[in-house]
N, C-alpha and C positions, 0 to 999 in steps of 0.2 A: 517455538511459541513466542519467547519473547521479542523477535523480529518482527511478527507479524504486528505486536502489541502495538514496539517504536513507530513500524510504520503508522499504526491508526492513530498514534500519540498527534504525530505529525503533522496532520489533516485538521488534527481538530487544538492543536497550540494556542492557536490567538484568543478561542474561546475562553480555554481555558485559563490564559496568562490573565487574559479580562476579568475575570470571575473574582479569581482568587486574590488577586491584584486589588479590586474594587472590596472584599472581605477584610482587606489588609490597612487600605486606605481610611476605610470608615472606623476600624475600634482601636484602630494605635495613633496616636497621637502626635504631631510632628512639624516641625519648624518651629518649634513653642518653647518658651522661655522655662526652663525646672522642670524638664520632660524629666520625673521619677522611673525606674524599673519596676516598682510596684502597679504605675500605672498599664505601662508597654505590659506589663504581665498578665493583668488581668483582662486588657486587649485580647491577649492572646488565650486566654481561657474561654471567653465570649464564642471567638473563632471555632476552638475548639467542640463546644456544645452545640454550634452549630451546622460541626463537620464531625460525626461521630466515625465517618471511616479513617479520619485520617489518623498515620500512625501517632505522631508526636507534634510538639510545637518547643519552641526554646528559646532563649536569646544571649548571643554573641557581645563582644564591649568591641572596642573600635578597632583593638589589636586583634580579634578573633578568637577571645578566650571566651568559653561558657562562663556565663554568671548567674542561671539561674537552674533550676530543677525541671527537668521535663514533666509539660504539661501533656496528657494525655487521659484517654478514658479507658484504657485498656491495661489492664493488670500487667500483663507479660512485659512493658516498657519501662512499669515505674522502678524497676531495681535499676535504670541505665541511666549513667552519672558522667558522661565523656567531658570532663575537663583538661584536654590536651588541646593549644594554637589548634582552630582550625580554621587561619590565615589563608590557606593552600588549597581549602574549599572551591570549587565551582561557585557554590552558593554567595561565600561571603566576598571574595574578590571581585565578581561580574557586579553584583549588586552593587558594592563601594566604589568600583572603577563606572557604571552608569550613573551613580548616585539618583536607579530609583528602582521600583517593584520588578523582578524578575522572575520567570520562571526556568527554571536548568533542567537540562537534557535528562534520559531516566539513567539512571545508575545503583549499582548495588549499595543499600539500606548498610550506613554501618554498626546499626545496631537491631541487624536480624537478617542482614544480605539478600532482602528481597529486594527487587526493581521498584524504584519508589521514582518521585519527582519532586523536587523542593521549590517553594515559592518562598523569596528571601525579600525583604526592604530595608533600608537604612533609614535609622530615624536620626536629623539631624537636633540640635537647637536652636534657636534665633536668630542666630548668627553665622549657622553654615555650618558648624562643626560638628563632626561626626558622634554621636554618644553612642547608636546599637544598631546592630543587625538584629530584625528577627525572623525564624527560621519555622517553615511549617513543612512536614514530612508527607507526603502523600502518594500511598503505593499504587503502582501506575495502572493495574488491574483495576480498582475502584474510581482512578480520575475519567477513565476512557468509560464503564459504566455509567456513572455521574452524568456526564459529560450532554454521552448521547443518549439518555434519559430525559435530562434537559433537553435536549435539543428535538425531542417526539423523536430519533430516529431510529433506533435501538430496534422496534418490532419492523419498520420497514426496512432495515440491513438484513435481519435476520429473513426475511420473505424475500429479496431479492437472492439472496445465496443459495436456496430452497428451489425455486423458482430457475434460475441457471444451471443448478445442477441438475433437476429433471431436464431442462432441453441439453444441458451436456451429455446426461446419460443416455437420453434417445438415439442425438448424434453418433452418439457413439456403437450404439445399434446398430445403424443404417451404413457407420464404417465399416464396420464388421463383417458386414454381410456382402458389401463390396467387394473386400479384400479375400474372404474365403471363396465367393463365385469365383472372383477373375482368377485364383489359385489352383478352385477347381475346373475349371473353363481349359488352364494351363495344360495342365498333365491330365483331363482327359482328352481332348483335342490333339493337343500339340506335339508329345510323345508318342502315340499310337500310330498317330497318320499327319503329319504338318498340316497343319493349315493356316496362310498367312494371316485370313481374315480373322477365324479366330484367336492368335496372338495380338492382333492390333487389339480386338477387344475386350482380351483379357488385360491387355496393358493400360489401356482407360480406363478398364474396374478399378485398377490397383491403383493408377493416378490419381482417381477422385476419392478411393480411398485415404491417402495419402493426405490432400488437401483439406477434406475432411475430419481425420484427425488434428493436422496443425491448428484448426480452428477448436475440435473440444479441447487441445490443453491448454489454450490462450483462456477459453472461458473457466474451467477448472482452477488456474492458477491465478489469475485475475480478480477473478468473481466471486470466486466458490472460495479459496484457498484465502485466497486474498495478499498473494505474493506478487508482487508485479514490480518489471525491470526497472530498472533507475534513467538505464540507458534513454537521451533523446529521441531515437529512431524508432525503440522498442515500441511504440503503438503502433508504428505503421509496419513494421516487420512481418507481423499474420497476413495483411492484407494484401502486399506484395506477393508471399509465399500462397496463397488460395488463391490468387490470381493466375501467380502464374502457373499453378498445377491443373488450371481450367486453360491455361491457352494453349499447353503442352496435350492435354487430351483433347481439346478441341484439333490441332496440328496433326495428330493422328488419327482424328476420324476422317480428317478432309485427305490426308496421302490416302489412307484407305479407299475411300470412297474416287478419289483418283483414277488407283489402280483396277476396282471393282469396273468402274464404268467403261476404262481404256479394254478393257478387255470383252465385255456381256452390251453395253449399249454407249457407243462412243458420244452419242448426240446430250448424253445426262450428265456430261464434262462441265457445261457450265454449271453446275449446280454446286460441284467441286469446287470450281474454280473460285464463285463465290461464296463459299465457305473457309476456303486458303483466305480471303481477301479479306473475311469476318474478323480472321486470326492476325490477320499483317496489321490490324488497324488496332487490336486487343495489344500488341505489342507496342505498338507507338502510343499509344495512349498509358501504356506500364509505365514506359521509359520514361515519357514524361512529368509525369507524377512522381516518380523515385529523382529526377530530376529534382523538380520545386519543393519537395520533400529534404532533400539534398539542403537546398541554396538558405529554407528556411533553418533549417538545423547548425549552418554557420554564422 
């Protein structure tokens, strides 16, 4: 579950870093001459009522020590009191070492270990020098909600995974049905009394079966699941492999239909012949493509 999250985290970051960045900008005060904690605190109060999901808010001194009490709307956080350096932070180092609004990767909450995200800024004084980080905790399930809320896209994600997986599931019907004929095509034909034509086309059932499936678990894990490779290739990997499981059963229907004709009507060879010729040109146009597929991916 929570890989699936990181990934949607992912996608939608810059929005996010935007949002909360711009929440951070406007009620904490900065480059300004007797920037108080009291003030930065109540900055962050502001934030907070304006952000009821978020777990907590707080603020660091220049060294990384807690100095003030967690700010939060939720009961269960107010007993948590973390005054131990936390110098060693993602949060406060990135932000101090950019010296400005960050948001970090999701990580285990260290006061309640669920996957959160923190939006961190330094607030200087007029002079440069560093007086505070402050620190807003946001668990990563409510920011991807949020998010795509704001964004309208939340009901049209949810329709499109709805929507993929009925044509997955159909597909996957029609694989099925492929893959049991050509099975039973097999061992009723084949075993009883050989027959070659029926093995050629029991073996096309099962190819485009084949091909078939490789396309519903692309859309399944893709679409539906919403797991999908990291790998550069991986988008074009389905469409090689259904490719070429169509020029493999087209290849068999043309020796077939070869063999069929060379033997019953010699004169329907061209028909063969140009369907072999359908397939030599399905392959050079594969190769190709895996080719500049190739060249782009270095």
């Amino acid at each position: 579950m929570h890989i699936r999250e990181i990934q949607d985290f992912q996608k939608i970051r810059k929005e996010a870093r935007a949002y909360f960045c711009y929440l951070l900008q406007r009620n904490i005060p900065n480059r300004l001459p007797n920037i108080s904690i009291d003030v930065v605190y109540e900055g962050l109060e502001r934030i907070i009522n304006e952000l009821p999901d978020a777990n907590v808010a707080y603020i660091l001194d220049a060294e990384g020590k807690q100095i003030s009490k967690m700010i939060t709307l939720k009961d269960k956080f107010e007993k948590f009191n973390i005054e131990f350096n936390q110098s060693n932070r993602t949060y406060f180092y990135k932000a101090v070492k950019d010296r400005k609004c960050i948001l970090t990767d999701p990580y285990p909450s260290l006061i309640g270990g669920e996957m959160v995200v923190s939006a961190a800024m330094p607030v200087f004084n007029n002079k440069g020098d560093l007086l505070y980080v402050v620190v807003i905790d946001i668990p990563l399930e409510k920011i991807l909600k949020f998010i795509h809320t704001e964004k309208g896209e939340r009901f049209l994600h949810n329709f499109n995974r709805v929507i993929y997986g009925i044509f997955a599931g159909a597909l996957f019907a029609i694989c099925s049905l492929l893959f049991f004929d050509g099975i039973k095509m097999f061992f009723t034909y084949t075993l009883s009394n050989i027959d070659v034509k029926k093995m050629f086309e029991s073996t096309i059932l099962i190819t485009l079966s084949l091909a078939l499936f490789d396309l519903v678990k692309t859309l399944m894990f893709e679409e539906v699941i919403g797991e999908k490779e990291e790998h550069p290739f991986a988008i074009h990997k389905t469409m090689i492999k259904f490719l070429g499981s169509i020029v493999i059963a087209l290849a068999i229907e043309g020796l077939m239909l070869v063999f069929k004709f060379a033997m019953i009507n010699p004169k329907m060879l061209i028909y063969a012949s140009m369907l072999l010729a359908s397939v030599t040109i399905l392959l050079v146009g594969l190769a190709y493509y895996m080719k500049s597929v190739g060249k782009d991916i270095k």
